[in-house]
mmCIF file of the N, C-alpha and C atoms, coordinates in Angstrom:
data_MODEL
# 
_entry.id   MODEL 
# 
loop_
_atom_site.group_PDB 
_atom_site.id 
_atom_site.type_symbol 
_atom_site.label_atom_id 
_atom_site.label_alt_id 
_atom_site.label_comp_id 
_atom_site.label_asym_id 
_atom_site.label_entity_id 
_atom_site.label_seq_id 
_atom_site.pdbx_PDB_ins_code 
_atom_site.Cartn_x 
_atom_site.Cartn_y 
_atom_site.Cartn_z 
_atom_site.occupancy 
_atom_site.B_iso_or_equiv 
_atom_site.pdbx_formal_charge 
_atom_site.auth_seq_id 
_atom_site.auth_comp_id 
_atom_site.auth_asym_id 
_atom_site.auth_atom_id 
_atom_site.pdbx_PDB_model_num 
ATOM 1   N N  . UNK A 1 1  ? -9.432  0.909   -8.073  1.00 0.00 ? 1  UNK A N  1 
ATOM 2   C CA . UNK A 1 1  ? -8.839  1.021   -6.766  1.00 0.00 ? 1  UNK A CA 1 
ATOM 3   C C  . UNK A 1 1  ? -9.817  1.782   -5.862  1.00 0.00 ? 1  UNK A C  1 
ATOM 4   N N  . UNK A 1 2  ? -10.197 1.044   -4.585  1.00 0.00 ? 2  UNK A N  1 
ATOM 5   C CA . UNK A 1 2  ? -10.879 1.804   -3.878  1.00 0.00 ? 2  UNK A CA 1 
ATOM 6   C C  . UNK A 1 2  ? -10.149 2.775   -2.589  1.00 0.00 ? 2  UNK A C  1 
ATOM 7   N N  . UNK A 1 3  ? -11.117 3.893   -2.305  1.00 0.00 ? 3  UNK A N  1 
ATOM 8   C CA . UNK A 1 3  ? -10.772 5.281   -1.664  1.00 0.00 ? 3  UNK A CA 1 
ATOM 9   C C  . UNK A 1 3  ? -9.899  4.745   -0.311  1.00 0.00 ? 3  UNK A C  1 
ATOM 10  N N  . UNK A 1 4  ? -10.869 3.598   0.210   1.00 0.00 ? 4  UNK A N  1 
ATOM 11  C CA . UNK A 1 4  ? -10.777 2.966   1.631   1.00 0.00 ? 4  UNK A CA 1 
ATOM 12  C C  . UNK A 1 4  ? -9.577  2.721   1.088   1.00 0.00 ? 4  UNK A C  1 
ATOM 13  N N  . UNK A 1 5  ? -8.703  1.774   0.344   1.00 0.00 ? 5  UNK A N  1 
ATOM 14  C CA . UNK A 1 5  ? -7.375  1.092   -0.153  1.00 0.00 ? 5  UNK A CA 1 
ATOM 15  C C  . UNK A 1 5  ? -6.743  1.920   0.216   1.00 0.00 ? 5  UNK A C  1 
ATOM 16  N N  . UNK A 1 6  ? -6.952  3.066   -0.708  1.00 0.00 ? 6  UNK A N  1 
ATOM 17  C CA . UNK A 1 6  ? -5.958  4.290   -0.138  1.00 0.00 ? 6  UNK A CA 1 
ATOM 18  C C  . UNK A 1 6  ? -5.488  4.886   1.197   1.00 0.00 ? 6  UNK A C  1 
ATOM 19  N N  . UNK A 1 7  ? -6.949  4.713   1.429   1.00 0.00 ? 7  UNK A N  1 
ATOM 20  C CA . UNK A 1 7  ? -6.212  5.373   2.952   1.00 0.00 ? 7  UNK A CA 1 
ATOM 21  C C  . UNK A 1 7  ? -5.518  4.422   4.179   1.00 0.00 ? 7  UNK A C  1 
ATOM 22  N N  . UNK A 1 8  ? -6.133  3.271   3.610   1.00 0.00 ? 8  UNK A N  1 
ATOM 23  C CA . UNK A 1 8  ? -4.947  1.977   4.325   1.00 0.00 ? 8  UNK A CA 1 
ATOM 24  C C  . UNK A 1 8  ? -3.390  2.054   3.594   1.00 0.00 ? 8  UNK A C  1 
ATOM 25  N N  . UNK A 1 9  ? -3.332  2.084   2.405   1.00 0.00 ? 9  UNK A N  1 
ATOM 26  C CA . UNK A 1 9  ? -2.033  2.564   2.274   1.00 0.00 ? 9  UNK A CA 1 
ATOM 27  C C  . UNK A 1 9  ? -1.571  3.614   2.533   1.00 0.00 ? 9  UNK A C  1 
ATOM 28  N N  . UNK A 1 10 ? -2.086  5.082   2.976   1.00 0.00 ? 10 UNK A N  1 
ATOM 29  C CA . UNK A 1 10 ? -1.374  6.323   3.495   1.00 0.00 ? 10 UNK A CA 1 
ATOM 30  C C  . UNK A 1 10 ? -1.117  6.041   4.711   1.00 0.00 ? 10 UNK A C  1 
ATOM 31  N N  . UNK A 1 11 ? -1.827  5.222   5.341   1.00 0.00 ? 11 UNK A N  1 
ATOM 32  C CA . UNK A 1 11 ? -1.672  4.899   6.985   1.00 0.00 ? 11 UNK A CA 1 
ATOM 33  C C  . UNK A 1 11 ? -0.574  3.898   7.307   1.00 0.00 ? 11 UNK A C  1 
ATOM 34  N N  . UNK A 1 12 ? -0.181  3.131   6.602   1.00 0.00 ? 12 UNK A N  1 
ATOM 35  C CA . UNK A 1 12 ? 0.506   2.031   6.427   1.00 0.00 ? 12 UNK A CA 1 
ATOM 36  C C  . UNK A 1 12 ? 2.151   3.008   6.588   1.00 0.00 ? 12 UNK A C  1 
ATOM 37  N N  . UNK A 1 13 ? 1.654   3.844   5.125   1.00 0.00 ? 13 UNK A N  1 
ATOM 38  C CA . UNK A 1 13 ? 3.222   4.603   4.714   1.00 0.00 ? 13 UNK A CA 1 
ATOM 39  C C  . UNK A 1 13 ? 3.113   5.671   6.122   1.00 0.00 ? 13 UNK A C  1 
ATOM 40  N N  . UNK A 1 14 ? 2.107   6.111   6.735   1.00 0.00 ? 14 UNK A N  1 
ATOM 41  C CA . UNK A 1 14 ? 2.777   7.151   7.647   1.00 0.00 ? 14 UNK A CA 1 
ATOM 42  C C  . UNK A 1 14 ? 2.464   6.572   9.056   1.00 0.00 ? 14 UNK A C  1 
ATOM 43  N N  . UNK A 1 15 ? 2.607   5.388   9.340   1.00 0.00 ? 15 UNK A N  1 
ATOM 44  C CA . UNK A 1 15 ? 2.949   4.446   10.774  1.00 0.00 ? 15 UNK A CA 1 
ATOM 45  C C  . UNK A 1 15 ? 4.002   3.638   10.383  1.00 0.00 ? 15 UNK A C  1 
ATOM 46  N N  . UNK A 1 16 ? 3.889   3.144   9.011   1.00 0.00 ? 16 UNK A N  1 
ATOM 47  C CA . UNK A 1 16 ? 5.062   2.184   9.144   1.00 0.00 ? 16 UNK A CA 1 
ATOM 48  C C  . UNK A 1 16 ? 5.139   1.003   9.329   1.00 0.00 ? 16 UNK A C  1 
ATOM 49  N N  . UNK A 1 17 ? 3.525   0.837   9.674   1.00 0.00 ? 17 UNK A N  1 
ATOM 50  C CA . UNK A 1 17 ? 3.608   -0.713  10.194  1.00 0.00 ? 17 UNK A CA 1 
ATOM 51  C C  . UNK A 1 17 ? 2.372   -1.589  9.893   1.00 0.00 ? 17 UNK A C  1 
ATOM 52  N N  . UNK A 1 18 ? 2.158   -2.274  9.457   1.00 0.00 ? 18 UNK A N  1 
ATOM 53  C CA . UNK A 1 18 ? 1.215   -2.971  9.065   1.00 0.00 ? 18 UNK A CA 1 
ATOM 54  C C  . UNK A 1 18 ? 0.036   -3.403  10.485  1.00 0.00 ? 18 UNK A C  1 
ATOM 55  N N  . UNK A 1 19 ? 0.427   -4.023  11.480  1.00 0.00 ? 19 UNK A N  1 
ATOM 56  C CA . UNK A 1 19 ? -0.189  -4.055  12.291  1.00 0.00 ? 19 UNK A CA 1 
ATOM 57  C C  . UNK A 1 19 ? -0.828  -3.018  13.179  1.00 0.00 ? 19 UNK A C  1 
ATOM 58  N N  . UNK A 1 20 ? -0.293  -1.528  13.519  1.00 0.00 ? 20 UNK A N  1 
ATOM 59  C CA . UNK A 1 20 ? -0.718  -0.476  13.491  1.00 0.00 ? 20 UNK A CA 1 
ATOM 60  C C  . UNK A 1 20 ? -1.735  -0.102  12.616  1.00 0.00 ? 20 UNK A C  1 
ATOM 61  N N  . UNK A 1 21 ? -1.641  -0.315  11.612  1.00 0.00 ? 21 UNK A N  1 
ATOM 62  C CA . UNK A 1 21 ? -2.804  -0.171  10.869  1.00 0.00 ? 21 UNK A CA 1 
ATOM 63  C C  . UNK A 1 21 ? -4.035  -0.823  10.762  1.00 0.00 ? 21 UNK A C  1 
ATOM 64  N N  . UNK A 1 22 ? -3.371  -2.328  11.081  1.00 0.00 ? 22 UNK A N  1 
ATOM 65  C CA . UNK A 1 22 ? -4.986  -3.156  11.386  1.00 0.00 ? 22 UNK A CA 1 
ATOM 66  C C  . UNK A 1 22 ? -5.462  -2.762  12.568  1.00 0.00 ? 22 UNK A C  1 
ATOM 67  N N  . UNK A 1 23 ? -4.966  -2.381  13.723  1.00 0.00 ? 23 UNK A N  1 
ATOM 68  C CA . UNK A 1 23 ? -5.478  -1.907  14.933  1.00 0.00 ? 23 UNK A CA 1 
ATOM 69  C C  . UNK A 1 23 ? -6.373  -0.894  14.506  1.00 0.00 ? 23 UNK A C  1 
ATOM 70  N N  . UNK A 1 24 ? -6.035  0.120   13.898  1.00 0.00 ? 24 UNK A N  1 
ATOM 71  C CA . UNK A 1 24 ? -6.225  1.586   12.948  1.00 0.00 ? 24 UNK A CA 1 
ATOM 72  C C  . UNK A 1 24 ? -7.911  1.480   12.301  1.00 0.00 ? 24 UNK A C  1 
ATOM 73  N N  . UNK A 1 25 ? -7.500  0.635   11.402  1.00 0.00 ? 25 UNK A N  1 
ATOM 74  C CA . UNK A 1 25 ? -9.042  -0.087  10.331  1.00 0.00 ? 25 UNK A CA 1 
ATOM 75  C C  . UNK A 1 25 ? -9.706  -1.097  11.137  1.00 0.00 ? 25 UNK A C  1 
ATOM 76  N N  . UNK A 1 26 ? -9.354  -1.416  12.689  1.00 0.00 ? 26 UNK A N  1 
ATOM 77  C CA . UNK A 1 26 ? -10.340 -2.856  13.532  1.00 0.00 ? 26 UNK A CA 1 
ATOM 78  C C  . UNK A 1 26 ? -9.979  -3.258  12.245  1.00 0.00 ? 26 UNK A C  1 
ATOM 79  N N  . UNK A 1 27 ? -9.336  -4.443  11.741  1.00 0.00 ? 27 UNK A N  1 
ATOM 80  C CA . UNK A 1 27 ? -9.180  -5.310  10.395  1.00 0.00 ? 27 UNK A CA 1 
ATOM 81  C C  . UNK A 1 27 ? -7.791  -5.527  11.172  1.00 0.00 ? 27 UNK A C  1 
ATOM 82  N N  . UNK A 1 28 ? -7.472  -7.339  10.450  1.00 0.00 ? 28 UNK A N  1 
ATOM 83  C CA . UNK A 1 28 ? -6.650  -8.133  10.448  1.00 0.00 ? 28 UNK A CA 1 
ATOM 84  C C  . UNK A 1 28 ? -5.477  -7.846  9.993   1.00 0.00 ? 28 UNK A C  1 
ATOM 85  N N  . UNK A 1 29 ? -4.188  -7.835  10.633  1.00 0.00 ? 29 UNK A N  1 
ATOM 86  C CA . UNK A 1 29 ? -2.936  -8.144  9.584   1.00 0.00 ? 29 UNK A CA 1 
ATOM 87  C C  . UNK A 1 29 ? -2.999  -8.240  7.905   1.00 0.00 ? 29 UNK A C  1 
ATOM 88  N N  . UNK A 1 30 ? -3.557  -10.043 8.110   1.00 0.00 ? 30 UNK A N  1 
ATOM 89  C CA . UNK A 1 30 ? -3.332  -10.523 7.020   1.00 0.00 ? 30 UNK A CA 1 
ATOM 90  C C  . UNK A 1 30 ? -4.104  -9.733  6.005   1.00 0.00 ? 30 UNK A C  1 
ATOM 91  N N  . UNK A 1 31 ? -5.213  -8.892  6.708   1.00 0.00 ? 31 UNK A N  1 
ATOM 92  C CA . UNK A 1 31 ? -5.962  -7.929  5.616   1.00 0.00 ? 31 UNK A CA 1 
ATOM 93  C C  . UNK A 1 31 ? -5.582  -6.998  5.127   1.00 0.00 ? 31 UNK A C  1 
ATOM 94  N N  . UNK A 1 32 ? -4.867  -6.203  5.627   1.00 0.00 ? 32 UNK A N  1 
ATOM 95  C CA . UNK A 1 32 ? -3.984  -5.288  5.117   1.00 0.00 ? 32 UNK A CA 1 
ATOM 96  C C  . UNK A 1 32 ? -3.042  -5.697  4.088   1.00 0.00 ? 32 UNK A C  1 
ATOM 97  N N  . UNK A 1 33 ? -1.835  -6.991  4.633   1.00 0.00 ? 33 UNK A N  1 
ATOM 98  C CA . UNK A 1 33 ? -1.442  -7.583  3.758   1.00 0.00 ? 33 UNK A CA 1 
ATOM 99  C C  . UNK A 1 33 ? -1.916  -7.770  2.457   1.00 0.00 ? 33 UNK A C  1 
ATOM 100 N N  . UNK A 1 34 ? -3.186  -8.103  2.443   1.00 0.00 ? 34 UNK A N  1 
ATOM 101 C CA . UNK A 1 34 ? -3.769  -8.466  1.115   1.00 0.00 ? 34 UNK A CA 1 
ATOM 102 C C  . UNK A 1 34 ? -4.036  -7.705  0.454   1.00 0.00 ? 34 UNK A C  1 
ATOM 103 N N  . UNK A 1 35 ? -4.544  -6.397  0.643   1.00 0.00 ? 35 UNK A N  1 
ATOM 104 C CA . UNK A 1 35 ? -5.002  -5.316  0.315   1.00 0.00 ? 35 UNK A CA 1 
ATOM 105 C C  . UNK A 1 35 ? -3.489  -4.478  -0.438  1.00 0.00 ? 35 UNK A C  1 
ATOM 106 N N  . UNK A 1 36 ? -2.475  -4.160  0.321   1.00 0.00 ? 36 UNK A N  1 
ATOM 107 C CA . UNK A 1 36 ? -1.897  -4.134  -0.610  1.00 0.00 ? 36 UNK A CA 1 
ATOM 108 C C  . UNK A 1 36 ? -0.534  -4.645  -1.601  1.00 0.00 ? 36 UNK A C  1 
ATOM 109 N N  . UNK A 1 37 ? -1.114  -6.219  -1.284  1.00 0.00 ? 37 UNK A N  1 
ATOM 110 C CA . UNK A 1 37 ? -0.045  -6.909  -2.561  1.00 0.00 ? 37 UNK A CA 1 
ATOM 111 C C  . UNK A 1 37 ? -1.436  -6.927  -3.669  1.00 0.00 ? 37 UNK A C  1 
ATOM 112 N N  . UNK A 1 38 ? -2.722  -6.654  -3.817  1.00 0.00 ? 38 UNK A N  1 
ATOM 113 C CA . UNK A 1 38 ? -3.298  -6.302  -4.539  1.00 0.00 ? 38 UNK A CA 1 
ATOM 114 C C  . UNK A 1 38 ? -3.515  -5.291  -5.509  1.00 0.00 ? 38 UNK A C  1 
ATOM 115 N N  . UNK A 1 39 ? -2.933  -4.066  -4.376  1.00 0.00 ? 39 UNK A N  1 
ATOM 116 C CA . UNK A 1 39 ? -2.884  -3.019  -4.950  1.00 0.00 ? 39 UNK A CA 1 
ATOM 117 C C  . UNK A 1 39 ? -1.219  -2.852  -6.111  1.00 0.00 ? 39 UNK A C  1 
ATOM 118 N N  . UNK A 1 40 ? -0.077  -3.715  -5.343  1.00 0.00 ? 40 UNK A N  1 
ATOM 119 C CA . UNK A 1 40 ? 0.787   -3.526  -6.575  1.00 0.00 ? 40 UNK A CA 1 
ATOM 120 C C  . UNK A 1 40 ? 0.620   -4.697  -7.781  1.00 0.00 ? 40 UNK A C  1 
ATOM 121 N N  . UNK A 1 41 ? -0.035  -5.673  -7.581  1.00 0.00 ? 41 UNK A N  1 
ATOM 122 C CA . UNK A 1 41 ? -0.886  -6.209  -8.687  1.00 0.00 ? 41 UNK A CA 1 
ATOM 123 C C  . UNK A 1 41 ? -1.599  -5.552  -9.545  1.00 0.00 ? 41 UNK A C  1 
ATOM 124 N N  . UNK A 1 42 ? -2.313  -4.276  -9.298  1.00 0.00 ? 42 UNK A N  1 
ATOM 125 C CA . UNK A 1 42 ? -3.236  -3.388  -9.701  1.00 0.00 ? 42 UNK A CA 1 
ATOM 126 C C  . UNK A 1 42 ? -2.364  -2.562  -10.691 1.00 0.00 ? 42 UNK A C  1 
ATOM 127 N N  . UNK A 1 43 ? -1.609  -2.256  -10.017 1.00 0.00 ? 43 UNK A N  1 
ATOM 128 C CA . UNK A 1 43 ? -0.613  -0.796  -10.668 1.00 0.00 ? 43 UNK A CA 1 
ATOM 129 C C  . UNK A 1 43 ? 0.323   -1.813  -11.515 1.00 0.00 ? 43 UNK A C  1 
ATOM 130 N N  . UNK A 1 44 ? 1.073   -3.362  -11.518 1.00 0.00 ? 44 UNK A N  1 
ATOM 131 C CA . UNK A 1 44 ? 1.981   -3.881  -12.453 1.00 0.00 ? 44 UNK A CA 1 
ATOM 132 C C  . UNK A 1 44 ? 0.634   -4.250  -13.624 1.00 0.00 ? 44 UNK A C  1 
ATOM 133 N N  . UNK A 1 45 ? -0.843  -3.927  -13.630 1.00 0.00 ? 45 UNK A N  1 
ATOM 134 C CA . UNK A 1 45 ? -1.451  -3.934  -14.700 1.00 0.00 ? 45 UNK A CA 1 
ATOM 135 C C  . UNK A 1 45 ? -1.711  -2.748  -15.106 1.00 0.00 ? 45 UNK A C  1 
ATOM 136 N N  . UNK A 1 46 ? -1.263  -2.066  -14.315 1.00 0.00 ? 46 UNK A N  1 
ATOM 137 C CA . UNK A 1 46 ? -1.641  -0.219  -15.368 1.00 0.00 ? 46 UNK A CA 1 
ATOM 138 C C  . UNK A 1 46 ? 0.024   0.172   -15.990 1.00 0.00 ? 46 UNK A C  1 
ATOM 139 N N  . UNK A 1 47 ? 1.000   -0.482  -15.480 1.00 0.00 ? 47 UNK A N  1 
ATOM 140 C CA . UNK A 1 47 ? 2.095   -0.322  -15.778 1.00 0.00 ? 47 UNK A CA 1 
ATOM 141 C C  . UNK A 1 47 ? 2.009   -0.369  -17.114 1.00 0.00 ? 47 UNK A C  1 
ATOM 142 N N  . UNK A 1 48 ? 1.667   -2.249  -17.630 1.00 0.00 ? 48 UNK A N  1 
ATOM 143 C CA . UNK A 1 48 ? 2.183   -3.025  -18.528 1.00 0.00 ? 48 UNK A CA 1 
ATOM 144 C C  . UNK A 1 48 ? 1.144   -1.967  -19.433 1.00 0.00 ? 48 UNK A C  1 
ATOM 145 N N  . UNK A 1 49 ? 0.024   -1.861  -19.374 1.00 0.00 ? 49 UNK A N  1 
ATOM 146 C CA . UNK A 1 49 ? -0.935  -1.116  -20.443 1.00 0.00 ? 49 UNK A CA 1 
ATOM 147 C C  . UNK A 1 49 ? -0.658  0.368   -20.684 1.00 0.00 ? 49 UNK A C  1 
ATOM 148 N N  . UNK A 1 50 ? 0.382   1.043   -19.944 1.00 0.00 ? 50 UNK A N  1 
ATOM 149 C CA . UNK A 1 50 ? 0.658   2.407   -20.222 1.00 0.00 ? 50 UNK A CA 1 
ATOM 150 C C  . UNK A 1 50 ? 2.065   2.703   -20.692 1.00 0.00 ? 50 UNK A C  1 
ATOM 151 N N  . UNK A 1 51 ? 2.885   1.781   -19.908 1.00 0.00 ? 51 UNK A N  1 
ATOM 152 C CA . UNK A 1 51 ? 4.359   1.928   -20.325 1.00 0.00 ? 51 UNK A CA 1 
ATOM 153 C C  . UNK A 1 51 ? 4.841   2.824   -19.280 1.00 0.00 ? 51 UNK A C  1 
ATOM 154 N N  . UNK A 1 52 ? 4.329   3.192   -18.217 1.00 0.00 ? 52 UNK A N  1 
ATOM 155 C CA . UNK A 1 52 ? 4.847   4.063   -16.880 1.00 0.00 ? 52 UNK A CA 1 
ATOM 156 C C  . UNK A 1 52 ? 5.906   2.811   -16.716 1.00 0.00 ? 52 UNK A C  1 
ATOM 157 N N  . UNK A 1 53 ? 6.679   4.257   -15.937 1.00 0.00 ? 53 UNK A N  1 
ATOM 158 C CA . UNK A 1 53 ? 7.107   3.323   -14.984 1.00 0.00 ? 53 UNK A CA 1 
ATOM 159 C C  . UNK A 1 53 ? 6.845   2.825   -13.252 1.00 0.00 ? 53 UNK A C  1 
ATOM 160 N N  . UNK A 1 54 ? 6.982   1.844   -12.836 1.00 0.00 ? 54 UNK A N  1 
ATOM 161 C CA . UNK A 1 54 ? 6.420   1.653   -11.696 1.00 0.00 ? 54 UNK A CA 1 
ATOM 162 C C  . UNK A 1 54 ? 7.479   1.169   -10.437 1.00 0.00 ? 54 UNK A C  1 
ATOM 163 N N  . UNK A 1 55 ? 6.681   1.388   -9.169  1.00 0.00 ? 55 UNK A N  1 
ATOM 164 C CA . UNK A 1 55 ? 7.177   1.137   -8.238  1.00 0.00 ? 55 UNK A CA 1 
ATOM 165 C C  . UNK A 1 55 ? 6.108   0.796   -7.156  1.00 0.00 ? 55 UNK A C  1 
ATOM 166 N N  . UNK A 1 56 ? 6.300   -0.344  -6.571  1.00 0.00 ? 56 UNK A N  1 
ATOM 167 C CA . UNK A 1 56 ? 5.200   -0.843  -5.919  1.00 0.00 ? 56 UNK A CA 1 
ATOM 168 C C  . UNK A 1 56 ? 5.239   -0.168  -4.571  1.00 0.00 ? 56 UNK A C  1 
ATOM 169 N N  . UNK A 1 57 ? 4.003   -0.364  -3.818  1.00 0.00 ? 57 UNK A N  1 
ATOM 170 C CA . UNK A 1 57 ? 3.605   0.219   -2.612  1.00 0.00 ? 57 UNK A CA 1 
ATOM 171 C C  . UNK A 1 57 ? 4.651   0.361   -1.965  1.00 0.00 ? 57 UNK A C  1 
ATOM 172 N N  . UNK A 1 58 ? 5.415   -1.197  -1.992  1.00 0.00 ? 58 UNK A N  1 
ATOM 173 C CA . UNK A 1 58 ? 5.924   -1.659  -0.735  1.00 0.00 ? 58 UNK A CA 1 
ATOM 174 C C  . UNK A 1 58 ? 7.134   -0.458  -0.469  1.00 0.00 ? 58 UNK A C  1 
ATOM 175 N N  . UNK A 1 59 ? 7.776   -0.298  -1.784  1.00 0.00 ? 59 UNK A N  1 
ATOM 176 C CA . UNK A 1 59 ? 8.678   0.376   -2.228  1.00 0.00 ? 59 UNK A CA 1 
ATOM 177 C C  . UNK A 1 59 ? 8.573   1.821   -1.851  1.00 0.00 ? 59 UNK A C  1 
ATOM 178 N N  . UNK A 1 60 ? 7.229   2.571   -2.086  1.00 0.00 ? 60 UNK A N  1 
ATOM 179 C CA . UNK A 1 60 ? 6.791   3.793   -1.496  1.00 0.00 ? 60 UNK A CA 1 
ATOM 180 C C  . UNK A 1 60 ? 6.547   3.475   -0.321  1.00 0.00 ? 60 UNK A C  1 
ATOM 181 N N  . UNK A 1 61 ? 6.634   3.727   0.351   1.00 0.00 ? 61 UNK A N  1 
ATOM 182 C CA . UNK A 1 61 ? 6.282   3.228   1.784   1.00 0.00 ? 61 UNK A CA 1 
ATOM 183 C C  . UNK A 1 61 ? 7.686   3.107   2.450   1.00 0.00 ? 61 UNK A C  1 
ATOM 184 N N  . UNK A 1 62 ? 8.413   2.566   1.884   1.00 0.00 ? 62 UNK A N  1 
ATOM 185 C CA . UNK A 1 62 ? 9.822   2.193   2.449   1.00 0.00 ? 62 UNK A CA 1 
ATOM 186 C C  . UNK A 1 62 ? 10.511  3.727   1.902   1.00 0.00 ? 62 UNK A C  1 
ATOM 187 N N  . UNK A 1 63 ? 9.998   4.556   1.303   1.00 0.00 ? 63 UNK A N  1 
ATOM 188 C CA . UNK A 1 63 ? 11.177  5.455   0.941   1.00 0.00 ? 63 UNK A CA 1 
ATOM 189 C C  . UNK A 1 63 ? 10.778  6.538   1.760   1.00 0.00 ? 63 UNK A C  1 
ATOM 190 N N  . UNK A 1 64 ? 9.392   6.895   2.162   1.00 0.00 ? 64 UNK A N  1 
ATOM 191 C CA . UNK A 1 64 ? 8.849   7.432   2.550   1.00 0.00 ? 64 UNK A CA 1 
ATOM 192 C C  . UNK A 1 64 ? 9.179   7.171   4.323   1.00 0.00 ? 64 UNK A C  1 
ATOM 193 N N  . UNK A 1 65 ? 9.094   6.367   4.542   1.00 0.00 ? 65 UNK A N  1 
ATOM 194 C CA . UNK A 1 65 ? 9.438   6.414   6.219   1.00 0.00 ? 65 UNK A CA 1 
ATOM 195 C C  . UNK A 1 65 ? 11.315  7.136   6.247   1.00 0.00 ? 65 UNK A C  1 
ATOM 196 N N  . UNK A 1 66 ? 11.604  6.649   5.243   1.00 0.00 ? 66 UNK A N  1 
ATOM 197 C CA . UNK A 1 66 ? 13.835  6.952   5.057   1.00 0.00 ? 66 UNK A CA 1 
ATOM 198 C C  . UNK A 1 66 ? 13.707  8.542   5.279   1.00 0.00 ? 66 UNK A C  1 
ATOM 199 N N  . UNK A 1 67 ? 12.730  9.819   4.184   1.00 0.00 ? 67 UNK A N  1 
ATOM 200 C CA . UNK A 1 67 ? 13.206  10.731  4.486   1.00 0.00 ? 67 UNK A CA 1 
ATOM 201 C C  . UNK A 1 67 ? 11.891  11.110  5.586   1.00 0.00 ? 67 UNK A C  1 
ATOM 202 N N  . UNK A 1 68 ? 11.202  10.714  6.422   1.00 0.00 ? 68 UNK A N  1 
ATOM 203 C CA . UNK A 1 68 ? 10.006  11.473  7.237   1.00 0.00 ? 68 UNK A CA 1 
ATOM 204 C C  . UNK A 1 68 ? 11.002  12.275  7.847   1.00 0.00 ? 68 UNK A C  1 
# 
């Protein structure tokens, strides 16, 4: 997982909005988009190999705007 990923997903979870964020990174919607249904692709393969349990981005992100 790269650093940049991350900080498109902290930006994502603390705007809220996907397009805000491509404005954010000059980068596309659909890039963000991609970036992170990749990233919970990423983590449902560290899941299956560790036995965590998981919860995808989308999911953090959504719980995270409920209590800001």
């Amino acid at each position: 997982m790269k650093i940049e990923n991350l900080k498109i997903f902290l930006t994502v979870a603390q705007t809220g909005n996907m397009h805000k964020t491509a404005e954010i990174f000059f980068t596309s919607y659909q890039n963000i988009s991609f970036i992170i249904k990749n990233m919970e692709k990423e983590l449902r393969k560290w899941r299956l190999l560790n036995g965590m349990l998981y919860a995808t981005p989308l999911i953090i992100i959504l719980s995270f705007r409920k209590y800001k």
